[in-house]
PyMOL commands that place a pseudoatom at each C-alpha (Angstrom):
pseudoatom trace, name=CA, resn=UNK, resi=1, chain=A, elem=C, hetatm=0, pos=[-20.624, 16.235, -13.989]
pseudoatom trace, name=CA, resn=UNK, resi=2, chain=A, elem=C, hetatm=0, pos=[-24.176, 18.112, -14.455]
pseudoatom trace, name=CA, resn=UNK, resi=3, chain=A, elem=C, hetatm=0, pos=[-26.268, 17.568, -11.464]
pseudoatom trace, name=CA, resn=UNK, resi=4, chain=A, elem=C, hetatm=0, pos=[-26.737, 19.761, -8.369]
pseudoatom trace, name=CA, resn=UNK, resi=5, chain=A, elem=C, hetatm=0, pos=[-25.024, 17.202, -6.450]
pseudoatom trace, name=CA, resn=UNK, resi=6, chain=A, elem=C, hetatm=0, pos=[-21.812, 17.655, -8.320]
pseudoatom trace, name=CA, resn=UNK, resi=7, chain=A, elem=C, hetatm=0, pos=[-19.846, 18.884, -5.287]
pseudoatom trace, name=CA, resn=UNK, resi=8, chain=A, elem=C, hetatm=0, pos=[-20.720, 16.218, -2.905]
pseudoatom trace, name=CA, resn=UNK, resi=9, chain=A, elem=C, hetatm=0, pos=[-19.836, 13.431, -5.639]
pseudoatom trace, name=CA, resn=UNK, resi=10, chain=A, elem=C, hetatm=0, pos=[-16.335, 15.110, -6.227]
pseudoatom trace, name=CA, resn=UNK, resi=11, chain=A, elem=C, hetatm=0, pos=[-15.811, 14.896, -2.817]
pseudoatom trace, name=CA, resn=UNK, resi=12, chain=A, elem=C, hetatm=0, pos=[-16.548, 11.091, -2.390]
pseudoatom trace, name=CA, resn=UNK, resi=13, chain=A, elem=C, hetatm=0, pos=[-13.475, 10.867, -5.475]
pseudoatom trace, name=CA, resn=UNK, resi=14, chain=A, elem=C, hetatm=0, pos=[-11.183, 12.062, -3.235]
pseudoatom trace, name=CA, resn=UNK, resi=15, chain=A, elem=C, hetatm=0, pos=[-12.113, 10.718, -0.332]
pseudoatom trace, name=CA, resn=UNK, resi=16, chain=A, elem=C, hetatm=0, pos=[-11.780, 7.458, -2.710]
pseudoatom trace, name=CA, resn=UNK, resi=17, chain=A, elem=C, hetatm=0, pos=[-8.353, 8.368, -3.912]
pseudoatom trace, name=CA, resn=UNK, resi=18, chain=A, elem=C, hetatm=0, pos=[-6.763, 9.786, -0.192]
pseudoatom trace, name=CA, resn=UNK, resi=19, chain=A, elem=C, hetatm=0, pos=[-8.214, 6.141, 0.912]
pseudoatom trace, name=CA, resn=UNK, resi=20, chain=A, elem=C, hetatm=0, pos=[-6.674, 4.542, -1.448]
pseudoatom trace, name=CA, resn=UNK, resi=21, chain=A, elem=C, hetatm=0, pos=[-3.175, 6.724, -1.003]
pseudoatom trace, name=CA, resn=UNK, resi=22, chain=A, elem=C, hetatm=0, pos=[-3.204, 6.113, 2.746]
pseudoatom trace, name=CA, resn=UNK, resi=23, chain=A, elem=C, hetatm=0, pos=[-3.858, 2.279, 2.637]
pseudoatom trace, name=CA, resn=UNK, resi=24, chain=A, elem=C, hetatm=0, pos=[-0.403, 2.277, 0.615]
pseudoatom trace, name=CA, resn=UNK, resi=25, chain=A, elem=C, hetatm=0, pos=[-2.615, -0.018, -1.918]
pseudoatom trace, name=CA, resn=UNK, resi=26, chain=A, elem=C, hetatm=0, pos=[-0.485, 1.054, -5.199]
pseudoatom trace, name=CA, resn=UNK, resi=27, chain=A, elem=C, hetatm=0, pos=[2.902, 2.378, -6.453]
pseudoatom trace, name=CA, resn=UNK, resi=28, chain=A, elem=C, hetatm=0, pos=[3.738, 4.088, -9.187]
pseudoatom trace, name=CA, resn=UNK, resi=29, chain=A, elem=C, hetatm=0, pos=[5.782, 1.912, -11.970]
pseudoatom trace, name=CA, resn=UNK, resi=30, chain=A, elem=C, hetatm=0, pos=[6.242, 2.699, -15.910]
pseudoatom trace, name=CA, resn=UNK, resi=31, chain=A, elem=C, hetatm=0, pos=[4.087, 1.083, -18.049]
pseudoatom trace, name=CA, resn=UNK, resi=32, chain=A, elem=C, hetatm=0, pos=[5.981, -1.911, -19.652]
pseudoatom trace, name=CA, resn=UNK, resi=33, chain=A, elem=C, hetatm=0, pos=[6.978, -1.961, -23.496]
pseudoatom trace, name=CA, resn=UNK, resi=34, chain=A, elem=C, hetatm=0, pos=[4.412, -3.581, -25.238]
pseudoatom trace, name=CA, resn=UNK, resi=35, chain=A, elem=C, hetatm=0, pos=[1.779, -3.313, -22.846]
pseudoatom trace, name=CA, resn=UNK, resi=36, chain=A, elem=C, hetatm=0, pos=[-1.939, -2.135, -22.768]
pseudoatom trace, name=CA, resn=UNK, resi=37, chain=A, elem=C, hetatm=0, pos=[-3.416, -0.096, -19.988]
pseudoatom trace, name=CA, resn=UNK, resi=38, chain=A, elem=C, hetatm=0, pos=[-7.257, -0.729, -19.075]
pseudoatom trace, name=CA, resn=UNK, resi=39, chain=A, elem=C, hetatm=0, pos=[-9.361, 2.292, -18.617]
pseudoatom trace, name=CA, resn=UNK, resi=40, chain=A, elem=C, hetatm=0, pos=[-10.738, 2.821, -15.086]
pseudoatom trace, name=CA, resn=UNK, resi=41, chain=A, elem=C, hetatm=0, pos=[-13.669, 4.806, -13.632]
pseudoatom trace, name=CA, resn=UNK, resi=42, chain=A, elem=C, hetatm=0, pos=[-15.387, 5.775, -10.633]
pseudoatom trace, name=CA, resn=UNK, resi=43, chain=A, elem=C, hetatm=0, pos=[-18.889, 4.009, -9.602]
pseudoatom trace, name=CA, resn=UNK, resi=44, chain=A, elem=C, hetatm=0, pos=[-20.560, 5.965, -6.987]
pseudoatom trace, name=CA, resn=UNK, resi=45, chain=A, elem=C, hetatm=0, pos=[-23.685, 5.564, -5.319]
pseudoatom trace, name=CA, resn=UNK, resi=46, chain=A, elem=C, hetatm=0, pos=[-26.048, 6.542, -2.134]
pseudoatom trace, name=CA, resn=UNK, resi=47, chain=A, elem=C, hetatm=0, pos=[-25.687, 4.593, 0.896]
pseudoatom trace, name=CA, resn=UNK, resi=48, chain=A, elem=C, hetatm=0, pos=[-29.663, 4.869, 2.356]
pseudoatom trace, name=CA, resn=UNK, resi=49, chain=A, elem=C, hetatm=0, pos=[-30.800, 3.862, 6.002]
pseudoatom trace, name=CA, resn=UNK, resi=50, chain=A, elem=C, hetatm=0, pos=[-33.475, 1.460, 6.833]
pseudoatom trace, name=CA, resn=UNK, resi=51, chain=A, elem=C, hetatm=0, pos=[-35.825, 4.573, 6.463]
pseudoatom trace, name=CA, resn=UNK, resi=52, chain=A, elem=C, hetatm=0, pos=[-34.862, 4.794, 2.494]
pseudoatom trace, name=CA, resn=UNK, resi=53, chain=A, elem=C, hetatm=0, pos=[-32.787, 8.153, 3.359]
pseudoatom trace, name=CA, resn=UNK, resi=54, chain=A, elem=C, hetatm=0, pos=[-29.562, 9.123, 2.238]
pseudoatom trace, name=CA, resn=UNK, resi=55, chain=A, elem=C, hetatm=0, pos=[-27.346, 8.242, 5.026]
pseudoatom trace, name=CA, resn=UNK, resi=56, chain=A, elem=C, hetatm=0, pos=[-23.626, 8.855, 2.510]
pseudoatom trace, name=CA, resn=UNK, resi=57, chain=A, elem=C, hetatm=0, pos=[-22.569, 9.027, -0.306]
pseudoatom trace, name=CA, resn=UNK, resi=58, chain=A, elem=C, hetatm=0, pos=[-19.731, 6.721, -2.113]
pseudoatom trace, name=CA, resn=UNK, resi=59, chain=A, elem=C, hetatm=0, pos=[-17.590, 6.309, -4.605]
pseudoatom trace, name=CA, resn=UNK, resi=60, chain=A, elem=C, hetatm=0, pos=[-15.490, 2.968, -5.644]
pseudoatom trace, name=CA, resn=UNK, resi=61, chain=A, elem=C, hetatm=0, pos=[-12.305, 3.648, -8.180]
pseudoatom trace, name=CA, resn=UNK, resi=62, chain=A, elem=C, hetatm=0, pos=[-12.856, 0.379, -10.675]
pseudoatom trace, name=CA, resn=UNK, resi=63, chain=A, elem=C, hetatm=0, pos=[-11.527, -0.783, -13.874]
pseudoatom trace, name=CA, resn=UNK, resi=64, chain=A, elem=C, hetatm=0, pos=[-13.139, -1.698, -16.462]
pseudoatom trace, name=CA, resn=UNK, resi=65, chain=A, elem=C, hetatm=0, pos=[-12.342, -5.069, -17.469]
pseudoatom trace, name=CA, resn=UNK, resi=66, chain=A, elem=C, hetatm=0, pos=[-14.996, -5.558, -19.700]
pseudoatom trace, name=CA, resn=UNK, resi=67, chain=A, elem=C, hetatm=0, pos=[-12.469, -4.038, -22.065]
pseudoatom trace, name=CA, resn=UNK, resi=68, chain=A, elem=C, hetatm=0, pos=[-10.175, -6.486, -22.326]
pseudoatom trace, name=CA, resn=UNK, resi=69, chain=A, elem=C, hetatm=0, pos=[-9.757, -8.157, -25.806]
pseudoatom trace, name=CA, resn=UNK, resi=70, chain=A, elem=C, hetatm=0, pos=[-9.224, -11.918, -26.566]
pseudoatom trace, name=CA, resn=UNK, resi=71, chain=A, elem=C, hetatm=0, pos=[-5.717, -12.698, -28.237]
pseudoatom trace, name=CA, resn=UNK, resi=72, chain=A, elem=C, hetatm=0, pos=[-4.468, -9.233, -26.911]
pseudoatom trace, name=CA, resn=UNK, resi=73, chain=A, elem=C, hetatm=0, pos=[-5.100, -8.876, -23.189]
pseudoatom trace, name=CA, resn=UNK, resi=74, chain=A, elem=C, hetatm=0, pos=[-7.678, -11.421, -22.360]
pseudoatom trace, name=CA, resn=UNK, resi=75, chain=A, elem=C, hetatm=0, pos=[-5.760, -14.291, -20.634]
pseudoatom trace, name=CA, resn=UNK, resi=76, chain=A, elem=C, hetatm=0, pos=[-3.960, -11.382, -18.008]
pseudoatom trace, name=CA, resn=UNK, resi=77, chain=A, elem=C, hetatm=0, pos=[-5.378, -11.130, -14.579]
pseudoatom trace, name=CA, resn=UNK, resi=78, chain=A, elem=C, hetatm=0, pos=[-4.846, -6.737, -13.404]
pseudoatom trace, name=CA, resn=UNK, resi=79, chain=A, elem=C, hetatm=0, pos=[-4.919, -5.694, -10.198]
pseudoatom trace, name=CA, resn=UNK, resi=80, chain=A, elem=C, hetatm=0, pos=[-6.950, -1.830, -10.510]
pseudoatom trace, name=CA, resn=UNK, resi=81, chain=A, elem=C, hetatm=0, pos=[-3.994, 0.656, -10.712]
pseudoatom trace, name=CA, resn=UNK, resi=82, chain=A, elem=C, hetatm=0, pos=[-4.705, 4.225, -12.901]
pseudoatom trace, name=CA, resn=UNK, resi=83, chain=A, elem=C, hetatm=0, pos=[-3.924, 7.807, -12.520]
pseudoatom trace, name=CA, resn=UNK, resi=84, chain=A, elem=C, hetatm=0, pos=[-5.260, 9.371, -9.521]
pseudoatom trace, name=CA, resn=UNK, resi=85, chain=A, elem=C, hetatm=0, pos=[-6.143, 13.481, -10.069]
pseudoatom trace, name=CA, resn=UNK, resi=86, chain=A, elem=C, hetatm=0, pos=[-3.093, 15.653, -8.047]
pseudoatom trace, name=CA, resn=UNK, resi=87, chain=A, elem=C, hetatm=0, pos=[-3.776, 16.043, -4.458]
for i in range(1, 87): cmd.bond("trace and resi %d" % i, "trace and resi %d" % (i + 1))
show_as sticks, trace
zoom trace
């Protein structure tokens, strides 16, 4: 991440993952034979008032399902899971 705002966006990914941890949203299972994972990401963006100021910043773990490939994957519904960073 190059930008002098690095810091405060690494901090809105974890607040993003410990949200996600403490909302019990996912568990851990293997990845079934056979199967294809879907790459994920974080989208983050600046929260501004009614005065056009920065009131937060925030950051949304997605995946990207724009990756999924007719005959192979295409007809599955996922639910995001991925590998969140050590805490």
């Amino acid at each position: 991440m190059r930008t002098s705002e690095a810091e405060i966006w690494q901090g809105t990914e974890l607040e993003e993952n410990v949200s996600l941890l403490d909302a019990g949203t996912w568990i851990e299972v293997e990845l079934p034979e056979g199967a294809t994972t879907i790459d994920s990401n974080y989208v983050s963006k600046c929260k501004r008032g009614a005065d056009g100021e920065i009131v937060r910043y925030k950051a949304r773990y997605v995946a990207k399902g724009f990756t999924q490939r007719p005959v192979r994957d295409f007809e599955q519904t996922y639910a995001l899971t991925g590998t969140l960073p050590n805490l």
